[in-house]
ZASE-342083 format. One record per atom (N, C-alpha, C): residue number from 0; residue in three letters; atom name; x, y, z. Coordinates in nm, 4 decimals, always signed. Atoms other than C-alpha are relative to their C-alpha. Example, Ala and Ser with C-alpha at 12.3 -4.5 7.8 and 13.67 -1.06 7.14 Angstrom:
! residues 2
   seq   type   atom         px         py         pz
     0    ALA      N    +0.0890    -0.1190    +0.0000
     0    ALA     CA    +1.2300    -0.4500    +0.7800
     0    ALA      C    +0.0900    +0.1200    +0.0000
     1    SER      N    -0.0820    -0.1190    -0.0060
     1    SER     CA    +1.3670    -0.1060    +0.7140
     1    SER      C    -0.0770    +0.1090    +0.0730
END
This chain:
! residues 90
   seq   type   atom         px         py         pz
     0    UNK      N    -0.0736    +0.0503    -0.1144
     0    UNK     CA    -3.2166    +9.5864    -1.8147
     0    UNK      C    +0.1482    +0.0024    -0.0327
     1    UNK      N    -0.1429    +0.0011    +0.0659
     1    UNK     CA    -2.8330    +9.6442    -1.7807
     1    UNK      C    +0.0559    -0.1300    +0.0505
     2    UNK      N    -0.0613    +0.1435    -0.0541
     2    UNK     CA    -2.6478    +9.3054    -1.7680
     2    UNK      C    +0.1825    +0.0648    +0.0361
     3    UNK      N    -0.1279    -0.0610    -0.0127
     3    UNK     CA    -2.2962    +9.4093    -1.6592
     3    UNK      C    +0.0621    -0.1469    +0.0340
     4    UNK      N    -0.1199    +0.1017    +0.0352
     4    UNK     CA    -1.9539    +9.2102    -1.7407
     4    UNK      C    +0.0224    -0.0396    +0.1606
     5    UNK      N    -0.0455    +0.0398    -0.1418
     5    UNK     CA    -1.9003    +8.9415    -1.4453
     5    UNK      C    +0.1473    +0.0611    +0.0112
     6    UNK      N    -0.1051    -0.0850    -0.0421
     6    UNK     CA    -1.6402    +9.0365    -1.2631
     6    UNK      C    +0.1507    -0.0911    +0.0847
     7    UNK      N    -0.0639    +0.1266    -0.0043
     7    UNK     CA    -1.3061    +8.7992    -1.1805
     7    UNK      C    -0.0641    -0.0234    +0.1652
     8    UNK      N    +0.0523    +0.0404    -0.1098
     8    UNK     CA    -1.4641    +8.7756    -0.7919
     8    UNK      C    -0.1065    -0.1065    +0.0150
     9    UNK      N    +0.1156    +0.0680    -0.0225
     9    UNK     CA    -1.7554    +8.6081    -0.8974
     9    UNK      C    +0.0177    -0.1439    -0.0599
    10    UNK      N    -0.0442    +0.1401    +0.0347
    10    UNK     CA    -1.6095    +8.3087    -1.0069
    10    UNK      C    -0.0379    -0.1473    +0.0880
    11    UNK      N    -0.0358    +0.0538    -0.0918
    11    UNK     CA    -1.6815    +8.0056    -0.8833
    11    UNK      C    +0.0666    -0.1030    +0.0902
    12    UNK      N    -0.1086    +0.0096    -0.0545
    12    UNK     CA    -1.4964    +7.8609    -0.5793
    12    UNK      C    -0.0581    -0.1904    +0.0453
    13    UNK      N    +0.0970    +0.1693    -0.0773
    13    UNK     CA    -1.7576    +7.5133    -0.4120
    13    UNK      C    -0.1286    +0.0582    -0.0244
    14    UNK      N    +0.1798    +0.0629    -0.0328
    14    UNK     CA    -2.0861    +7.3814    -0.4528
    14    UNK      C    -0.0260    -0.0496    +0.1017
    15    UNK      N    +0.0435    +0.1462    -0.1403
    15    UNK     CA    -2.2548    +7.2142    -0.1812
    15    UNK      C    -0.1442    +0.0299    -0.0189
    16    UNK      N    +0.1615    -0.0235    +0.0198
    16    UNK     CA    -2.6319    +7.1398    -0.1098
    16    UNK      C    -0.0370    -0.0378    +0.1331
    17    UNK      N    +0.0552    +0.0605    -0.1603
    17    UNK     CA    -2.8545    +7.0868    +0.1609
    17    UNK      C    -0.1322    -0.0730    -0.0912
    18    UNK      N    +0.0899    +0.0397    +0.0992
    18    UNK     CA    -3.2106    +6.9344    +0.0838
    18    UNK      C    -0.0953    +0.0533    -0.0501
    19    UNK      N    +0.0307    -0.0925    +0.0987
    19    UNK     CA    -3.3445    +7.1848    -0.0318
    19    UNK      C    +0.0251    +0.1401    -0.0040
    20    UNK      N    -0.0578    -0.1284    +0.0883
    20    UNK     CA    -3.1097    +7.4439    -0.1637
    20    UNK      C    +0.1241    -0.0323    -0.0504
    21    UNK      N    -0.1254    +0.0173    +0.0594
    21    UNK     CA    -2.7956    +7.4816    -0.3619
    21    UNK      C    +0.0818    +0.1448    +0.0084
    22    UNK      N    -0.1229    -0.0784    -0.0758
    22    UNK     CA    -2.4919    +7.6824    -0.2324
    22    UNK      C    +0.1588    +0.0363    -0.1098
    23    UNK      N    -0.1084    -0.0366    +0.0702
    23    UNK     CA    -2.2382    +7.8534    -0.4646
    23    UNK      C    +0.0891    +0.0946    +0.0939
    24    UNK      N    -0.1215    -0.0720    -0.0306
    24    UNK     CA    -1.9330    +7.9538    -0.2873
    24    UNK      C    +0.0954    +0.1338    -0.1076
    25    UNK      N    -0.0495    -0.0740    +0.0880
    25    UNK     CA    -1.7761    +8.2395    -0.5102
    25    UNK      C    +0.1459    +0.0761    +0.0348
    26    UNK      N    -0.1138    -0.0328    -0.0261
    26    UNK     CA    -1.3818    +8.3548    -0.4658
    26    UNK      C    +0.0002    +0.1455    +0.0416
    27    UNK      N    -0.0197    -0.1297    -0.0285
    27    UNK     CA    -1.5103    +8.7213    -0.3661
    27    UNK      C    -0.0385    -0.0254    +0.1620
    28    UNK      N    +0.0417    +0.0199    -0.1428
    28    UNK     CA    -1.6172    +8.5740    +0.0046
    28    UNK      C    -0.1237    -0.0629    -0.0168
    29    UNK      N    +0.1051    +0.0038    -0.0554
    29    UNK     CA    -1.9693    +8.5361    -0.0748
    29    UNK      C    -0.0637    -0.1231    -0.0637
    30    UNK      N    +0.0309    +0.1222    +0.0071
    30    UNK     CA    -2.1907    +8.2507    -0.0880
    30    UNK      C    -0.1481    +0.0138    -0.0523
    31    UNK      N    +0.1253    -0.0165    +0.0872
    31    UNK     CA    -2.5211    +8.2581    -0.3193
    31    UNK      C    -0.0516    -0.1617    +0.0544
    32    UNK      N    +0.0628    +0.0802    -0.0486
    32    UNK     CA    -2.7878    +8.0339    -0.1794
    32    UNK      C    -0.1628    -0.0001    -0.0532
    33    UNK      N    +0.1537    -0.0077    +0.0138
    33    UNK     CA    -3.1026    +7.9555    -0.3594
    33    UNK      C    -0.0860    -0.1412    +0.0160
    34    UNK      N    +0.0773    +0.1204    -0.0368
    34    UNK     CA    -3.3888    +7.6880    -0.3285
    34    UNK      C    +0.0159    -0.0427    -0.1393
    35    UNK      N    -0.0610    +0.1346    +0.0869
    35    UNK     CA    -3.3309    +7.3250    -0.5269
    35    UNK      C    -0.1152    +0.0208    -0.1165
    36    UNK      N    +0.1029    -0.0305    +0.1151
    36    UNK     CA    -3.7008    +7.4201    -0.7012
    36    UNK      C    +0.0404    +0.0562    -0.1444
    37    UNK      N    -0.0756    -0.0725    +0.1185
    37    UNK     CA    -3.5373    +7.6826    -0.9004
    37    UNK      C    +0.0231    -0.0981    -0.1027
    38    UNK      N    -0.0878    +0.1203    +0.1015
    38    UNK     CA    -3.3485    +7.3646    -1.0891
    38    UNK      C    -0.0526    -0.1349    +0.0068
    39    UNK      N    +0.0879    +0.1402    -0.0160
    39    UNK     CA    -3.6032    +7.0896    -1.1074
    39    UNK      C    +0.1363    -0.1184    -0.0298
    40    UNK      N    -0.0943    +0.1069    +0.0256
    40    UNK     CA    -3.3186    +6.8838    -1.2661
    40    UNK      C    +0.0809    -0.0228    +0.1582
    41    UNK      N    -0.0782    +0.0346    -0.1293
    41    UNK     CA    -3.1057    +6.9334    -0.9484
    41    UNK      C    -0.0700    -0.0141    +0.1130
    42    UNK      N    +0.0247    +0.0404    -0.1014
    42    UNK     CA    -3.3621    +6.9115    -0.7286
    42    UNK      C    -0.0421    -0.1576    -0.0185
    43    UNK      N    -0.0212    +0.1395    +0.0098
    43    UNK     CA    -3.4461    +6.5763    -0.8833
    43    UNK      C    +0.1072    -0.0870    +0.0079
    44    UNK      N    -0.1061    +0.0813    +0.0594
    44    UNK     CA    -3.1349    +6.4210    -0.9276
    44    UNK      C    +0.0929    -0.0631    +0.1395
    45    UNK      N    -0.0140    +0.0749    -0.1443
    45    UNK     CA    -2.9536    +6.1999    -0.6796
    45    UNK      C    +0.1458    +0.0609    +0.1000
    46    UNK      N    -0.1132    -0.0946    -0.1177
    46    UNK     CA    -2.6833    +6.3480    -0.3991
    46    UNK      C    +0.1639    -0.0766    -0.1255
    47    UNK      N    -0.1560    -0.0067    +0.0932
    47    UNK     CA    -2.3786    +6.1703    -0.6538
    47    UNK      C    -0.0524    +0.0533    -0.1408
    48    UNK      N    +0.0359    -0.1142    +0.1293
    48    UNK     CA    -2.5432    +6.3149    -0.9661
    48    UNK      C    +0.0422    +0.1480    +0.0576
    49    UNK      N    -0.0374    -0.1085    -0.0407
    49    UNK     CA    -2.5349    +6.6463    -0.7606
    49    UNK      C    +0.1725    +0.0440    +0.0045
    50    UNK      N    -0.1960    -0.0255    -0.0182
    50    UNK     CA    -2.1576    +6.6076    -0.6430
    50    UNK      C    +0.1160    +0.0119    -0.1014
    51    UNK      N    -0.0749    +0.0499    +0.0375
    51    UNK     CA    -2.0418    +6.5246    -0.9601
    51    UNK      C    -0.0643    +0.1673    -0.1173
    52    UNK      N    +0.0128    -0.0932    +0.0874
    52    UNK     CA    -2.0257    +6.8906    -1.1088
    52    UNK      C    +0.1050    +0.0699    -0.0648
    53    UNK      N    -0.1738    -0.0535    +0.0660
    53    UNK     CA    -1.7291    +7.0969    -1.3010
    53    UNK      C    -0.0299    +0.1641    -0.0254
    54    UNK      N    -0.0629    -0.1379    +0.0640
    54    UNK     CA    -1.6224    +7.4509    -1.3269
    54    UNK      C    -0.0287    +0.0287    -0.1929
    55    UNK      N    +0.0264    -0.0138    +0.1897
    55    UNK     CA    -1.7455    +7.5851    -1.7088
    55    UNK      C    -0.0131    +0.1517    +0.0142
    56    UNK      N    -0.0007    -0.0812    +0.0067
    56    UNK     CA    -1.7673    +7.8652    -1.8520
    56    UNK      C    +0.0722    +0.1528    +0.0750
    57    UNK      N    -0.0765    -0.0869    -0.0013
    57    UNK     CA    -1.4317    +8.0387    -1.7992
    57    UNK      C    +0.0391    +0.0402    +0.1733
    58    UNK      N    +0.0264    -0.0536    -0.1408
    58    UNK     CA    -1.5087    +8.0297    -1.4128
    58    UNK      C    -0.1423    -0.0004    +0.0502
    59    UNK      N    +0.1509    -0.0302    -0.0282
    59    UNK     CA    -1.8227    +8.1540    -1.4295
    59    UNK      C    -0.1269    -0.0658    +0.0228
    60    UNK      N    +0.0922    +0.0740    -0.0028
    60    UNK     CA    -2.0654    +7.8989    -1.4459
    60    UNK      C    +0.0569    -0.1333    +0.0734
    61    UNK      N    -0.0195    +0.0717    -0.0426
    61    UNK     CA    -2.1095    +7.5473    -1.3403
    61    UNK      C    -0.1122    -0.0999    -0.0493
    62    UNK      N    +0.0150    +0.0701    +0.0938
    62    UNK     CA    -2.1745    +7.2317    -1.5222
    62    UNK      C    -0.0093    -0.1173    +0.0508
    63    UNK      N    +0.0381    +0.1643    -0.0331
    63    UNK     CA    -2.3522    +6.8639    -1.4050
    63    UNK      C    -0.0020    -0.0646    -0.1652
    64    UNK      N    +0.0563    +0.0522    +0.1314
    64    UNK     CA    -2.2950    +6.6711    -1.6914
    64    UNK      C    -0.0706    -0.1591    +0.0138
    65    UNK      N    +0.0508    +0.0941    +0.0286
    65    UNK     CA    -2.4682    +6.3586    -1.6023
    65    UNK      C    -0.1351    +0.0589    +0.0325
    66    UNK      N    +0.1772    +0.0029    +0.0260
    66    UNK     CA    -2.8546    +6.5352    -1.5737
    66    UNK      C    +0.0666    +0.1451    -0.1280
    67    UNK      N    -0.0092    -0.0876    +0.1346
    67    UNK     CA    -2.7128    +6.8159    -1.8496
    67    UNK      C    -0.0625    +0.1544    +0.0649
    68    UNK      N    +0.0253    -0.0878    -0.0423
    68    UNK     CA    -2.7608    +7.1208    -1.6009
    68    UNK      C    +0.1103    +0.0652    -0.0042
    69    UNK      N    -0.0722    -0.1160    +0.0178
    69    UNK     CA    -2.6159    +7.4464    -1.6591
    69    UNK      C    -0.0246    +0.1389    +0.1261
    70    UNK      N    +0.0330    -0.1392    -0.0359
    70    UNK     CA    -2.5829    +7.7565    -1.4183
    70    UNK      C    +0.1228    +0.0678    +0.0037
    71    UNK      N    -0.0810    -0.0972    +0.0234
    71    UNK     CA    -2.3989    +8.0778    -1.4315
    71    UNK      C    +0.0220    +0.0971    +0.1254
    72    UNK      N    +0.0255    -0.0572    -0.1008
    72    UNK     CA    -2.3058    +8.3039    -1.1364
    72    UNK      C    -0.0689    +0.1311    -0.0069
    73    UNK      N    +0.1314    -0.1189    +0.0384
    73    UNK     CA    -2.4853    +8.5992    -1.3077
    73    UNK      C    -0.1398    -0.0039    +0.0605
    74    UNK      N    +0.1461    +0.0204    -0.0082
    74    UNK     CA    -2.8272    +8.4237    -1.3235
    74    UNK      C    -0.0290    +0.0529    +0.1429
    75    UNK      N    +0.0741    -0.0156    -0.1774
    75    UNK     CA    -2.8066    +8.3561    -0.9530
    75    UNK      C    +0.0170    +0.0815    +0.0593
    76    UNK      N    +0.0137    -0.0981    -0.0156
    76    UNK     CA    -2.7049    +8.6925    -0.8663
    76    UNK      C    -0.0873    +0.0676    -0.0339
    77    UNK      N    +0.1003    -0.0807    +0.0399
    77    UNK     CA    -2.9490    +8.8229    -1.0337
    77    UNK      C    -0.1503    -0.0519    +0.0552
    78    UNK      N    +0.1381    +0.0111    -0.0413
    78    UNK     CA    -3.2199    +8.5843    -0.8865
    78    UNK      C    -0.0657    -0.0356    -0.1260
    79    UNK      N    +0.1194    +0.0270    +0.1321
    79    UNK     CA    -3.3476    +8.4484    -1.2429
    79    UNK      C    +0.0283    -0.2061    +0.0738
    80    UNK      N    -0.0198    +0.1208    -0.0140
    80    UNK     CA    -3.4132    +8.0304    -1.1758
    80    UNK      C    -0.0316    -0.0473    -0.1638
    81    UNK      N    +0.0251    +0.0750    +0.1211
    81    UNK     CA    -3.4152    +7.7886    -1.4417
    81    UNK      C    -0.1376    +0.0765    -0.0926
    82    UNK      N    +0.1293    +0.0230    +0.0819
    82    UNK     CA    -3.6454    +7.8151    -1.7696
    82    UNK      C    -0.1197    -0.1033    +0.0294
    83    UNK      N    +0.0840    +0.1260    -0.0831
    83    UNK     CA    -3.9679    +7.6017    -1.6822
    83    UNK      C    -0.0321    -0.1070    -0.0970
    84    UNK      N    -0.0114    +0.1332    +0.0654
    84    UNK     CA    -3.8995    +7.3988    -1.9973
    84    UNK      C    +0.1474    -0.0320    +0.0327
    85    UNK      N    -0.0657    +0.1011    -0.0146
    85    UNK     CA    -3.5983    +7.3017    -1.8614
    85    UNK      C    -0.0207    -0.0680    +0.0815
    86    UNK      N    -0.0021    +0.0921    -0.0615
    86    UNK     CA    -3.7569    +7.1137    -1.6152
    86    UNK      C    -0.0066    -0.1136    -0.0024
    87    UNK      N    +0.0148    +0.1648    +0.0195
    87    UNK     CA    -3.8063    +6.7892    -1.7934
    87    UNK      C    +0.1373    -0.0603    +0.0242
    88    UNK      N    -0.1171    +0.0399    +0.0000
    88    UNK     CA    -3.5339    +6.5628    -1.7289
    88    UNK      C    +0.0426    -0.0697    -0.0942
    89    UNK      N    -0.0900    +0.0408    +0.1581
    89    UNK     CA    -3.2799    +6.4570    -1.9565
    89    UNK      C    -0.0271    -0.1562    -0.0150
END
């Protein structure tokens, strides 16, 4: 599989959620939308746990540090969801 170097567009720009999915805004226009399952942690976790996320990884990713969830705008371009041991919660 070729993984190719993100690209400065895919950065990202807002989060938001509904109740069940999570919404990455990205600075190239487009808006990546997958279901909350994917991220057992985020679909467990409470609407200010959710809100309370940060810019990581250079742009690229995005970082809850009070349940200890990680995503990248790669993954979700690509359509991979969480590992299914990260679903235990922290």
């Amino acid at each position: 599989m070729n993984i190719s170097e993100p690209k400065a567009g895919e950065r990202v720009k807002a989060v938001h959620f509904t109740d069940d999915a999570v919404s990455v805004d990205l600075f190239d226009g487009r808006t990546i939308t997958v279901p909350l399952t994917w991220y057992p942690r985020l679909l467990h976790a409470t609407q200010e746990q959710r809100a309370k996320w940060e810019i990581a990884g250079a742009g690229y990713g995005i970082h809850w540090p009070d349940i200890d969830e990680d995503i990248n705008t790669q993954g979700l371009l690509q359509g991979a969801p969480a590992p299914r041991n990260a679903s235990k919660a922290a």
